[in-house]
Each structure stands twice: as C-alpha cells, then as structure tokens.
C-alpha positions in Angstrom: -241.5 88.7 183.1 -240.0 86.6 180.6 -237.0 85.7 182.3 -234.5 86.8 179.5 -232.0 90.4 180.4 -232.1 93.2 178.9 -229.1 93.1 176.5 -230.2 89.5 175.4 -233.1 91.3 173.8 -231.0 94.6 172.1 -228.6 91.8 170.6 -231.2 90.0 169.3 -232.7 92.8 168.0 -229.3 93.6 166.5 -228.7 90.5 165.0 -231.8 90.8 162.9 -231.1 94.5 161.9 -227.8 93.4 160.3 -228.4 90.4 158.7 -231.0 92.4 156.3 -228.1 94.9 155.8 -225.6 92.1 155.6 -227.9 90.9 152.7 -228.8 94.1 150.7 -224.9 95.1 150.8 -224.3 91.6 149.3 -227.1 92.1 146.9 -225.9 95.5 145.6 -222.1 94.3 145.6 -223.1 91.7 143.3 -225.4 94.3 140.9 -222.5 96.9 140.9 -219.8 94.2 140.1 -222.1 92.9 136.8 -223.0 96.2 135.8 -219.1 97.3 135.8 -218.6 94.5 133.7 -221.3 94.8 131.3 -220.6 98.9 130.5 -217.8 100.0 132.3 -217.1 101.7 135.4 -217.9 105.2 134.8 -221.8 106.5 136.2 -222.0 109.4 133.5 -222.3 106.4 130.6 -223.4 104.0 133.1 -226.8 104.5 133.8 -227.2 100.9 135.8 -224.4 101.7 138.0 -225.6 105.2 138.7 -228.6 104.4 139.8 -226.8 101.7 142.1 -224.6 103.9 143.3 -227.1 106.4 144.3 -228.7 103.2 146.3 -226.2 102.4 148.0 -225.6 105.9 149.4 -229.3 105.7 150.0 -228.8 103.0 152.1 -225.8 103.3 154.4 -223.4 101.1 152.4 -219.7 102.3 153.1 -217.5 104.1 150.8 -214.9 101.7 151.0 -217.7 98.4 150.2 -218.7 100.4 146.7 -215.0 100.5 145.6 -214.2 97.5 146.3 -217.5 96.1 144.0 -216.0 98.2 141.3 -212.7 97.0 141.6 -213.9 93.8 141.5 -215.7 94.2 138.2 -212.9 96.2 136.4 -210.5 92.8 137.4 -213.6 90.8 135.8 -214.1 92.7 132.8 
C-alpha cells in the first residue's frame, strides 16, 4: 500500500484535470477577445470567431465564459 487515502488520490487527479481546462479556457478567452477585435463580434462575417466558438462548445467552456470574452473584445475594439 502506498500509505496515501483514497480521496488524496481523486483530488489529485482533479487538480490535474482542471488546470488543463483552466488553461485551454484561458487560451480560447484570449483568441475570442483578439478576434472580436480584429472583425467584429458577429460569427456569420467572423469566420475566426466561429470556428472558436464552435471550440469552445466542443470543449465544455460555459456560456457565460464565451460572453464575457466577447464583451471584453467589443470594450477593446
């Protein structure tokens, strides 16, 4: 036996699992703010942010995280 529980191992586990998500949500929070910036906020002449958008749905990220990205490039722009 190792000597560590049961829950020490899950939470470790854990840890690791969201600090690549923490990462790739910071990553495409800062690739949807630019391309907002660059040409504008609206996916149907947006091709960049489209496809972003459509990544970040792929991957979990919260409704509320993408808005806030766009938001944040609209003040920017």
């Amino acid at each position: 036996m190792s000597g560590h529980s049961h829950s020490s191992n899950v939470a470790s586990k854990k840890n690791a699992v969201n600090a690549k998500k923490s990462a790739l949500y910071s990553k495409l929070s800062k690739e949807i703010t630019t391309a907002v910036i660059e040409n504008g906020d609206n996916p149907d002449y947006n091709y960049k942010l489209r496809s972003l958008l459509e990544k970040a749905k792929k991957e979990g990220m919260k409704k509320d995280t993408i808005e806030k990205a766009i938001k944040n490039g609209k003040n920017k722009a």
